[in-house]
C-alpha distance (Angstrom), angle and dihedral (degrees) to the residues before:
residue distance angle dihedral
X1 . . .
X2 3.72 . .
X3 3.56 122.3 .
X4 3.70 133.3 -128.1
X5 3.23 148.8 -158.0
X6 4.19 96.8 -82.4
X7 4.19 90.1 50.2
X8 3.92 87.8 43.0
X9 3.81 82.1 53.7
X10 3.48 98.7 46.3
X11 4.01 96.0 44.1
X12 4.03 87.9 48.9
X13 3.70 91.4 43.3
X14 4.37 89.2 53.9
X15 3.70 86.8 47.1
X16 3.18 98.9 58.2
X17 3.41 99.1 43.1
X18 3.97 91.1 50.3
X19 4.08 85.5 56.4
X20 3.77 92.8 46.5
X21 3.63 91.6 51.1
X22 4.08 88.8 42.6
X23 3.64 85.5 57.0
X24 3.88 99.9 39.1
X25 4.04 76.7 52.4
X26 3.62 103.6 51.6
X27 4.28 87.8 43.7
X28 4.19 89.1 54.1
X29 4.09 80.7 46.7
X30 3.79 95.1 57.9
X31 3.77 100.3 34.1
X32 4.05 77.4 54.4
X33 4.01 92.8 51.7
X34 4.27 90.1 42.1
X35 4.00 88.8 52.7
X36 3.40 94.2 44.9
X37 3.93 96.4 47.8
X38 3.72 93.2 49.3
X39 4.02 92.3 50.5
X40 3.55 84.9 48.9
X41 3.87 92.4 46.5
X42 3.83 85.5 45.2
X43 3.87 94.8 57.0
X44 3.67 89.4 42.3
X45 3.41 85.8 62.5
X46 3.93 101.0 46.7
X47 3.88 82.2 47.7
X48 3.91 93.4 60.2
X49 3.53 93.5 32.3
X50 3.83 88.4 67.8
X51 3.20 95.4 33.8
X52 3.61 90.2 64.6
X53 3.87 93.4 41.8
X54 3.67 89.2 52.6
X55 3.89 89.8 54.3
X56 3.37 90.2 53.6
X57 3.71 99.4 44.7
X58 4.02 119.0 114.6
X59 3.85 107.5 -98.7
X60 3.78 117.1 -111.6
X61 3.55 114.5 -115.0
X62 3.75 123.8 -120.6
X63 3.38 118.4 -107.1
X64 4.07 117.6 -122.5
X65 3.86 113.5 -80.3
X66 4.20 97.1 -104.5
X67 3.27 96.4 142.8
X68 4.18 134.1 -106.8
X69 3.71 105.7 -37.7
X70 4.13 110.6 -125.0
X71 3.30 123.3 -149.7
X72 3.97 126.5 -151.8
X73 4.10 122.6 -142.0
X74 3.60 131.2 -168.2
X75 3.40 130.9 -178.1
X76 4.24 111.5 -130.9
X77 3.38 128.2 177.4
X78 3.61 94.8 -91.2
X79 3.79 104.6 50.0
X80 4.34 128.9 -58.3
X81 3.63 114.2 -49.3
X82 4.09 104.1 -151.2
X83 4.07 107.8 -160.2
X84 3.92 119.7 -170.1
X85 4.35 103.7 -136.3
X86 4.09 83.8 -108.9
X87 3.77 98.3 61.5
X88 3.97 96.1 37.5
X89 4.08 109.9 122.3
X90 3.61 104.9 179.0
């Protein structure tokens, strides 16, 4: 079958459009890769940001050596009741 000059149309017409959607393809692909990499970069950021702010940051100071704090539980009719020993008033 010998082609002519409607099939040589058609072919060049499909080729084309498979390049143009190649290229529309590899564009969406690298738009993709440069929004990722700058929310990445952005994060990064944030990260070291706090970092920084954290190093900074006034110390906490250490509570006074009492001891571990117990608490007390008790189951009541309406649900557990948990008491630390300094509130307990039985």
């Amino acid at each position: 079958m010998t082609a002519n000059a409607v099939d040589f149309g058609s072919a060049a017409l499909s080729a084309f459009l498979r390049a143009a959607g190649l290229v529309v393809l590899a564009i969406g692909a690298a738009l993709a890769f440069i929004f990722a990499f700058a929310a990445a970069a952005i994060v990064g950021l944030m990260v070291t940001g706090a970092a920084i702010a954290m190093r900074f940051w006034p110390r906490r100071r250490r509570a006074p050596a009492a001891g571990p704090e117990v608490l007390e539980a008790r189951r009541t009719p309406t649900g557990w009741v948990v008491e630390t020993v300094a509130s307990r008033k039985s």
